[in-house]
C-alpha positions in Angstrom: 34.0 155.4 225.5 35.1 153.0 228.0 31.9 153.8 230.2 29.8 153.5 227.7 31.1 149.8 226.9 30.7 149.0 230.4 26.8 150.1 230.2 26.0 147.7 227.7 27.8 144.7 229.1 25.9 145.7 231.9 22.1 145.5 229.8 22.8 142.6 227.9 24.6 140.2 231.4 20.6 141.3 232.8 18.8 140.4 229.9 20.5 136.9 229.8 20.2 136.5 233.2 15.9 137.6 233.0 15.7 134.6 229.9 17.5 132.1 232.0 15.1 133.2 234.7 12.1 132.8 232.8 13.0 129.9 231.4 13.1 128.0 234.7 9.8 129.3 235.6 7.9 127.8 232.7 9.7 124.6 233.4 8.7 124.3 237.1 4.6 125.7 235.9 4.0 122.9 233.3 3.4 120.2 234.9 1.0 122.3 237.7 -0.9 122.9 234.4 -0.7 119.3 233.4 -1.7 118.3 236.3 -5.2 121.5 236.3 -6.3 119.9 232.6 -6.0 115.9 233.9 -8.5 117.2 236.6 -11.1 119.2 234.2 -10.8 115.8 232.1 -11.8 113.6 234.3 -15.8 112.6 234.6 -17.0 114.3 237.7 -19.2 111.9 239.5 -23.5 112.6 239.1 -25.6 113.2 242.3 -29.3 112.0 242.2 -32.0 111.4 244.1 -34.1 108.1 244.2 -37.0 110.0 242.8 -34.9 110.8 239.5 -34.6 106.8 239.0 -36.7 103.9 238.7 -36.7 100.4 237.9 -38.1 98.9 234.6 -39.9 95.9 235.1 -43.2 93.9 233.5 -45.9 96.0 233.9 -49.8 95.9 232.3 -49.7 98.8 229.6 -53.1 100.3 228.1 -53.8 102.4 225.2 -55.4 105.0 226.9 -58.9 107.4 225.7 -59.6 110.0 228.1 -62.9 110.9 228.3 -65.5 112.6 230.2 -69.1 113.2 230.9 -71.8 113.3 233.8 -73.5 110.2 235.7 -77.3 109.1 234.9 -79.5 106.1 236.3 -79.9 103.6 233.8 -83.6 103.2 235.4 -85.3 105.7 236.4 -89.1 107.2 236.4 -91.4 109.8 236.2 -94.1 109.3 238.6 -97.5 111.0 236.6 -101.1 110.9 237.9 -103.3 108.9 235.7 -106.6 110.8 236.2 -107.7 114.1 237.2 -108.3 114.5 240.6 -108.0 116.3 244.1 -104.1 114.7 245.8 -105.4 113.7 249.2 -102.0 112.0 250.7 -98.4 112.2 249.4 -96.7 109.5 251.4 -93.0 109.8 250.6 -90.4 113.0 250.3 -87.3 113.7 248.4 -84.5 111.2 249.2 -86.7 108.3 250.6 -86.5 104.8 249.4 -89.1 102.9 247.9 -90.2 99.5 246.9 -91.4 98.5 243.3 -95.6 98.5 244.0 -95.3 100.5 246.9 -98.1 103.4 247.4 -97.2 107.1 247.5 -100.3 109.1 246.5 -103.6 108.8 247.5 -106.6 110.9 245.2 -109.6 111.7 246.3 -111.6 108.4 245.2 -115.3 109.6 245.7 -116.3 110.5 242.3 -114.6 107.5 241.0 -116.1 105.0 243.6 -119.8 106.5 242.5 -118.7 105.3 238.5 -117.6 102.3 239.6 -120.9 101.4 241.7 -122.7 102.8 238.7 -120.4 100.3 236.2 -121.6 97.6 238.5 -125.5 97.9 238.5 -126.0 98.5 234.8 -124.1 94.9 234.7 -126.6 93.9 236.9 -129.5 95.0 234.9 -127.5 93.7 231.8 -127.4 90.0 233.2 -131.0 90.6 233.9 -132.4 91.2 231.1 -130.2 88.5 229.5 -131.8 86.1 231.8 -135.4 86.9 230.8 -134.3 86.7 227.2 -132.5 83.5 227.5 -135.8 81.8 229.4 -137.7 83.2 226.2 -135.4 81.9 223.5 -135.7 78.5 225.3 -139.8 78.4 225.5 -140.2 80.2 221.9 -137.8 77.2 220.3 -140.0 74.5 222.4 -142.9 76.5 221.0 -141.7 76.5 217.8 -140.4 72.8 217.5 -144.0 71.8 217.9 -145.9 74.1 215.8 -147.4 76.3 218.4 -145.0 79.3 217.0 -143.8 80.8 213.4 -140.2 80.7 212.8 -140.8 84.7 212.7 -141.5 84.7 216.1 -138.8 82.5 217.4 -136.4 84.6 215.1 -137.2 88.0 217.0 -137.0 86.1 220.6 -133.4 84.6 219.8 -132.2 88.3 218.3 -133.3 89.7 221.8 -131.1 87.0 223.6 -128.4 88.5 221.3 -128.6 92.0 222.2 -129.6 91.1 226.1 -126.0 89.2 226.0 -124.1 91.8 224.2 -125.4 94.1 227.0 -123.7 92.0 229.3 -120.4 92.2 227.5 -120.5 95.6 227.5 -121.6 96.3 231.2 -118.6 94.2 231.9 -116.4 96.3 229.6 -117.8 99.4 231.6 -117.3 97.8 234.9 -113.4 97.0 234.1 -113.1 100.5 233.3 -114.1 101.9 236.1 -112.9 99.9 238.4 -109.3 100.6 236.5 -110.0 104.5 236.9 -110.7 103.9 240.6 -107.2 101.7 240.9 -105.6 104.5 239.8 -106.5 107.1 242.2 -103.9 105.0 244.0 -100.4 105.9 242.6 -97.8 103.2 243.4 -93.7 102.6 242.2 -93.2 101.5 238.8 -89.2 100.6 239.9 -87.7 100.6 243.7 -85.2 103.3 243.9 -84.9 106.7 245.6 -87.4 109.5 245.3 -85.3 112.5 243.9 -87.6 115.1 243.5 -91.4 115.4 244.9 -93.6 118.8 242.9 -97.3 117.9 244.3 -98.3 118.6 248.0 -102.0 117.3 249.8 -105.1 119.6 248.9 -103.9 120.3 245.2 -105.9 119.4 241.9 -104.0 118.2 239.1 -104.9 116.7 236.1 -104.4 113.7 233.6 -100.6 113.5 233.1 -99.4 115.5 235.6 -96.2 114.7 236.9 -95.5 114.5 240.7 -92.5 112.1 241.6 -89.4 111.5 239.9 -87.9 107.9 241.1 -84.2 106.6 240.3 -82.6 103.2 240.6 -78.7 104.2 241.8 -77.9 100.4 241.3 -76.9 100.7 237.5 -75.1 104.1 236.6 -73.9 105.1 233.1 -71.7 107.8 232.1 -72.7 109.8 228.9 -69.4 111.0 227.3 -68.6 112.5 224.1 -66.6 111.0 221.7 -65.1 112.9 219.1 -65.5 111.4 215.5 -61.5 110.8 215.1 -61.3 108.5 217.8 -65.0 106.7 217.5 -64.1 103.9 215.6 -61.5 102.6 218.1 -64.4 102.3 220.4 -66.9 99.1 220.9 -69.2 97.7 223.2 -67.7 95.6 225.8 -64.5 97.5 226.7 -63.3 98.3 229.9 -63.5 101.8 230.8 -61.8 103.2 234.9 -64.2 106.0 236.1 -63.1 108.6 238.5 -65.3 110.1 240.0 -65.1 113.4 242.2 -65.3 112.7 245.7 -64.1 109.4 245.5 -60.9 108.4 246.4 -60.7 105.0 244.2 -61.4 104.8 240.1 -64.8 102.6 239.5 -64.7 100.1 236.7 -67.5 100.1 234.2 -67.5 99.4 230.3 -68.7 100.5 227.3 -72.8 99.2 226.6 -73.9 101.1 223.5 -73.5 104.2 221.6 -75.3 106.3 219.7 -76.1 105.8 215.8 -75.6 110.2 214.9 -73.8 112.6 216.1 -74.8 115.5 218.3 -76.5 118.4 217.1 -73.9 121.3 216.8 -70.8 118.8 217.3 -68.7 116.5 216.0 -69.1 114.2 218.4 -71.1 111.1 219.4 -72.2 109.9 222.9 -70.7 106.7 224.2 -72.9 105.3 227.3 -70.7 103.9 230.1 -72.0 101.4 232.6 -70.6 101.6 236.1 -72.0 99.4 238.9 -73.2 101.0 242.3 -73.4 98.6 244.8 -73.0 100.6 247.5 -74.9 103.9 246.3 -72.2 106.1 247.0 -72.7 107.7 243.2 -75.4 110.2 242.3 -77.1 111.1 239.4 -75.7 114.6 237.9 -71.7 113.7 239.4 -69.1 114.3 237.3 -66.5 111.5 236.0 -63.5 110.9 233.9 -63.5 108.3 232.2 -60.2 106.2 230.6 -61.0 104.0 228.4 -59.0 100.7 226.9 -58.3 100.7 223.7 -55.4 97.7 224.1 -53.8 96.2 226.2 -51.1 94.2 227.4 -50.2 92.8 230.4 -46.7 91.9 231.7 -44.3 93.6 229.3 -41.6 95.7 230.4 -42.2 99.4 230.7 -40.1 102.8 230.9 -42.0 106.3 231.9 -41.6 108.2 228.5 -40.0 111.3 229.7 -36.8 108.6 230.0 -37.1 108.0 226.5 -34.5 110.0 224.3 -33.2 110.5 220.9 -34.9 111.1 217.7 -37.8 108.1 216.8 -35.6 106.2 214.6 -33.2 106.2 217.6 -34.3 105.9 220.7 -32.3 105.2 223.9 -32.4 105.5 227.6 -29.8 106.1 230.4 -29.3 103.4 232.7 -27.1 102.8 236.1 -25.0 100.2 235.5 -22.1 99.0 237.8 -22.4 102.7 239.8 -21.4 104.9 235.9 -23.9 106.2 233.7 -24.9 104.2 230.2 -27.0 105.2 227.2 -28.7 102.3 226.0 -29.9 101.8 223.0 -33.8 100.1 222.8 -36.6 98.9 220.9 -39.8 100.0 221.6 -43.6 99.0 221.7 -47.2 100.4 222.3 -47.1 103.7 224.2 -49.9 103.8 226.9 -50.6 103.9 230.7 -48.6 101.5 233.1 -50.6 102.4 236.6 -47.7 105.3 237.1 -48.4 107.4 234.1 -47.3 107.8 230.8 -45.7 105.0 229.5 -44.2 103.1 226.8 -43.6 99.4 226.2 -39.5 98.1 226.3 -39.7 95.4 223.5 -35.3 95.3 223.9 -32.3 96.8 225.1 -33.4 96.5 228.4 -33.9 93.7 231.3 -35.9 93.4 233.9 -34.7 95.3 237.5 -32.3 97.7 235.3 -32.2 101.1 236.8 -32.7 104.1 234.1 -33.2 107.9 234.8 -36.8 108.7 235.1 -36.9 112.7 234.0 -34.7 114.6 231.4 -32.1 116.0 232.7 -30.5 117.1 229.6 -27.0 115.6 227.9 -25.3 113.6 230.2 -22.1 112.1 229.9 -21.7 108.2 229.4 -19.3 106.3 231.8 -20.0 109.4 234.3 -19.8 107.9 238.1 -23.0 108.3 239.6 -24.2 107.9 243.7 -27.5 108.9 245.6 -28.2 111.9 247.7 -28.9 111.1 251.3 -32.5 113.1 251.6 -32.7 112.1 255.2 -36.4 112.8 256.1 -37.0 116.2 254.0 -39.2 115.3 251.2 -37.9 116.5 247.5 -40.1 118.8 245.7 -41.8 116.6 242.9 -40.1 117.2 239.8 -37.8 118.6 240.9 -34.2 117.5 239.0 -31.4 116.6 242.4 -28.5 116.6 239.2 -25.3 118.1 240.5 -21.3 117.4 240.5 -20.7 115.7 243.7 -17.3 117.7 245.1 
């Protein structure tokens, strides 16, 4: 009995002892794990690069139409041979200049040269016999004024002067014709341009109509785009319209100068006809461009990208940089559009001028967070491409 009495003393002095230890313990842990959820509190500072940023400040924002289409010459010319004939000379080739007036077929002429000499001697007989006719008018009214004639006789020698002069008139008529037919054996420029397509060579027959040269005036281009029906009644003559143009580094300006009454056949569209000077010829006809047109615009307002735009509509807000800690700022906004940068929309409040707001979405961030720069050093960042991390 006595042993077994000593036992349990013996359990019980240990487990007292194990309670008091672990008791001590949990004192001496807590405030290590006060200390571990202070630190997962706190706001770890946000890392970014300078091309997650930018600046808000007044920029010219347009209501943007994106269209396209190809390039034309608002003059050119179809270069046809006016009479039938054998081409003698073909003076010019594809992609030479010419001059309004200048020559660049020769026909064959002989024929025509024959018609004309022919036109020229019947007006010579013609004025002829006008002049016998007129000298017997004259002596048959003499006549007649003193008896010597009947009024008969007068009458038939003043109807021949008649006919003898509308002989005349029509030799002259003849003449004029022929000597048009000749002129046109001769084919010159109707506009000065380039030559952009020759289909006749020297030796070949061709006939009334034919056509030989094709002549454009790269000066004034115009694009034809197609405009749907939703979107043609924001569009009028006289706006400004930014043309790029493959192959060219720089946009071209132009505007709109008419467009068409119906719609195309098969479509729902209708053409709009672009103007776009070309000073320097560098555009062709057939090149492709892309067209933006205005629909409004307004110049020195404040502007944020929209992909730094969140929150529903009704809501909208942005994160700005303020004092080194992340904000979310409420705003207002305007027109949405194209600032020069891209897709934009217009700050009407909530923001000033110079304030510093996170360009992409970079999901939920936290407000008050600390935020600092990454030091890129020379290595470029991939475009897009979100430099968001806990700086350790």
């Amino acid at each position: 009995m006595l042993k077994r009495r000593a036992f349990w003393i013996t359990v019980v002095a240990l487990l007292a002892a194990a309670a008091v230890g672990a008791t001590v313990l949990k004192k001496r842990s807590q405030p290590a794990v006060a200390s571990a959820a202070t630190l997962a509190a706190a706001p770890a500072a946000l890392e970014f690069l300078p091309s997650d940023v930018t600046e808000v400040k007044p920029r010219d924002l347009r209501q943007i139409l994106r269209l396209s289409g190809s390039l034309r010459a608002v003059n050119q010319a179809a270069v046809k041979a006016r009479v039938a004939g054998e081409v003698r000379d073909v003076l010019v080739r594809e992609g030479e200049a010419v001059k309004a007036g200048q020559v660049l077929i020769k026909m064959d002429a002989s024929e025509y040269q024959a018609r004309a000499e022919q036109a020229r001697g019947s007006l010579a007989a013609a004025r002829g016999q006008l002049e016998i006719a007129t000298k017997s008018r004259d002596n048959n009214k003499a006549l007649l004024a003193k008896g010597f004639i009947s009024k008969n006789a007068f009458d038939n020698a003043a109807s021949q002067y008649d006919i003898a002069r509308a002989n005349v008139e029509s030799a002259k008529g003849a003449l004029d014709v022929a000597r048009k037919v000749l002129n046109d054996t001769v084919i010159r420029a109707p506009i000065p341009g380039l030559v952009s397509s020759r289909t006749i060579q020297p030796g070949e027959k061709v006939s009334a109509d034919n056509r030989l040269l094709d002549v454009v005036d790269l000066n004034r281009m115009e694009m034809e785009a197609a405009v749907p029906t939703s979107d043609i009644m924001n569009i009028a003559p006289g706006q400004e319209v930014q043309v790029k143009v493959e192959g060219l580094p720089d946009p071209l300006s132009g505007k709109v100068v008419r467009i068409n009454p119906s719609t195309q056949t098969g479509s729902r569209s209708i053409l709009a006809y672009i103007q776009v000077d070309n000073p320097q010829g560098v555009l062709r006809v057939g090149m492709f461009g892309e067209a933006r047109l205005t629909l409004a615009k307004k110049t020195g307002v404040l502007t944020a990208p929209q992909s730094a735009v969140r929150g529903a509509t009704a809501n909208p807000y942005v994160y700005a940089i303020e004092n080194g800690r992340l904000a979310q700022k409420p705003v207002t906004l305007g027109i949405r559009g194209d600032d020069g940068e891209g897709g934009a929309v217009e700050i009407v409040s909530g923001l000033a001028s110079g304030a510093q707001i996170v360009k992409s979405n970079l999901g939920a961030l936290q407000t008050g967070t600390a935020v600092r720069f990454a030091k890129t050093g020379n290595a470029p960042a991939a475009p897009g491409a979100a430099a968001l991390r806990v700086a350790k």
